[in-house]
MIPARO-350863 format. One record per residue (C-alpha): residue number from 1; residue in three letters; chain; x, y, z. Coordinates in nm, 2 decimals. Layout:
// residues N
<k NUM	r ala	c A	c1 X	c2 Y	c3 Z>
...
// end
This chain:
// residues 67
<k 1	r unk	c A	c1 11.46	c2 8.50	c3 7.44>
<k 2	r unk	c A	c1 11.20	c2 8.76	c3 7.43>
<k 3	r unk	c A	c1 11.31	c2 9.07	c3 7.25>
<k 4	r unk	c A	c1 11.35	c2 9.38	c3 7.50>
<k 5	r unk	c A	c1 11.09	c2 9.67	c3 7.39>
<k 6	r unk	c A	c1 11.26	c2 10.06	c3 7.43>
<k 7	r unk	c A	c1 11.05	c2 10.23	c3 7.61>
<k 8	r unk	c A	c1 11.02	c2 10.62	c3 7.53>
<k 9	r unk	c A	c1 11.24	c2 10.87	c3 7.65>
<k 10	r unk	c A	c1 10.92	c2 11.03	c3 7.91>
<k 11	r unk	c A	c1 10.81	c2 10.67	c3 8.09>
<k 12	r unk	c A	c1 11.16	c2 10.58	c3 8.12>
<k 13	r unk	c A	c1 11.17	c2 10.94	c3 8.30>
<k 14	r unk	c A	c1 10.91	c2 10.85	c3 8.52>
<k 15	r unk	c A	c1 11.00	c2 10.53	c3 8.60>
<k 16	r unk	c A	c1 11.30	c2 10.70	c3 8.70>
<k 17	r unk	c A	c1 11.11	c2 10.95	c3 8.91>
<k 18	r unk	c A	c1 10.86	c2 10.66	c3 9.09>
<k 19	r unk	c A	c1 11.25	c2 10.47	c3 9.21>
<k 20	r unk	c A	c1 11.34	c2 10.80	c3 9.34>
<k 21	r unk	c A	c1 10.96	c2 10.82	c3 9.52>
<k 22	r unk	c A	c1 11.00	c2 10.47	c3 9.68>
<k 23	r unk	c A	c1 11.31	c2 10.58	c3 9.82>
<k 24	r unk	c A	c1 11.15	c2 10.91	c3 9.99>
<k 25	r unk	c A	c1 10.86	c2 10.65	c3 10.10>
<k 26	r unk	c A	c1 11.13	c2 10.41	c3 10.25>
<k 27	r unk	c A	c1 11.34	c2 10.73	c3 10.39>
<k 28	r unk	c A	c1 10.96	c2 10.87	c3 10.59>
<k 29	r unk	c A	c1 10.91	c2 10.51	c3 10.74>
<k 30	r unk	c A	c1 10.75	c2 10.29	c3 10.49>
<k 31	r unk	c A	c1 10.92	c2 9.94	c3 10.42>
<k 32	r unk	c A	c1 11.03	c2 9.84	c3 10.06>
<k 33	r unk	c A	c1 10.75	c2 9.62	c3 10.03>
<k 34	r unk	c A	c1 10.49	c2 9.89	c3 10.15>
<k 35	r unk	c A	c1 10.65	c2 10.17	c3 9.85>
<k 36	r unk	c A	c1 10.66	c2 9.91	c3 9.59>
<k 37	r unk	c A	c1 10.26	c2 9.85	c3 9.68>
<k 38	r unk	c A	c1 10.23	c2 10.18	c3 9.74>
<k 39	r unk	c A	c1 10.36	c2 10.31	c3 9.39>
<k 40	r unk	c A	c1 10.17	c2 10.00	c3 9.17>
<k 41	r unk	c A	c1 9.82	c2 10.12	c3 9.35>
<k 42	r unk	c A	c1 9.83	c2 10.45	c3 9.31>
<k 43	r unk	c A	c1 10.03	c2 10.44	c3 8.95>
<k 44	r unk	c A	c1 9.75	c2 10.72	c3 8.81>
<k 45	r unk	c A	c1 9.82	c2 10.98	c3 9.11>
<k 46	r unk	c A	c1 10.20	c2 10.95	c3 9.14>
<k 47	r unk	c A	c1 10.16	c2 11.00	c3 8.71>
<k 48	r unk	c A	c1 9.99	c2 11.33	c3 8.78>
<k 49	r unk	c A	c1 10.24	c2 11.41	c3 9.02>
<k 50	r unk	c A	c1 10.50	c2 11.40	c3 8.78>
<k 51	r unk	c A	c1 10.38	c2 11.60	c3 8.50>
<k 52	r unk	c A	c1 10.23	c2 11.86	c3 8.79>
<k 53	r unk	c A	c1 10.63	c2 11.86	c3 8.81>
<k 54	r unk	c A	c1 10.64	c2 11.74	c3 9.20>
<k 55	r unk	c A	c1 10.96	c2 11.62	c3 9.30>
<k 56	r unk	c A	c1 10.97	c2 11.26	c3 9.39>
<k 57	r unk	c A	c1 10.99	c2 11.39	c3 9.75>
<k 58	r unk	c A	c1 10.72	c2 11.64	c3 9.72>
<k 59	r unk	c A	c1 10.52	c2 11.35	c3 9.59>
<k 60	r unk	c A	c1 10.65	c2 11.15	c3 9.88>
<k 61	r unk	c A	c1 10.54	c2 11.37	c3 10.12>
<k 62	r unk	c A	c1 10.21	c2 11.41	c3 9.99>
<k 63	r unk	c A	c1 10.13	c2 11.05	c3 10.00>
<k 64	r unk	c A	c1 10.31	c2 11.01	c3 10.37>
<k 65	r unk	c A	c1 10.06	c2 11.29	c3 10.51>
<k 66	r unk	c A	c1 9.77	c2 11.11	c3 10.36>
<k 67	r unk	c A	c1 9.83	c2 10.78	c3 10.56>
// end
């Protein structure tokens, strides 16, 4: 069994923040499958966003307008 690393108190945050984000995505018309790509392609922006302190819907929005 591999042995579970604990991830620091900030990525688990924004992990945290990015599930919250998919479900604005989901909530403005995008399937699951479409957020889940959505938030692995753009993982640099949506990083920004968060420590620019956008809410995960802000950050939702943001990327919705752009499509």
């Amino acid at each position: 069994m591999a042995k579970k690393e604990k991830l620091d108190p900030e990525t688990e945050e924004l992990i945290k923040w990015c599930i919250e984000v998919e479900g604005f995505l989901v909530a403005g018309g995008a399937t699951l499958e479409q957020a889940q790509e959505f938030i692995e392609d753009q993982v640099e922006w949506l990083t920004d966003q968060f420590y620019e302190d956008l809410t995960p819907e802000e950050a939702a929005k943001a990327a919705l307008k752009d499509d």
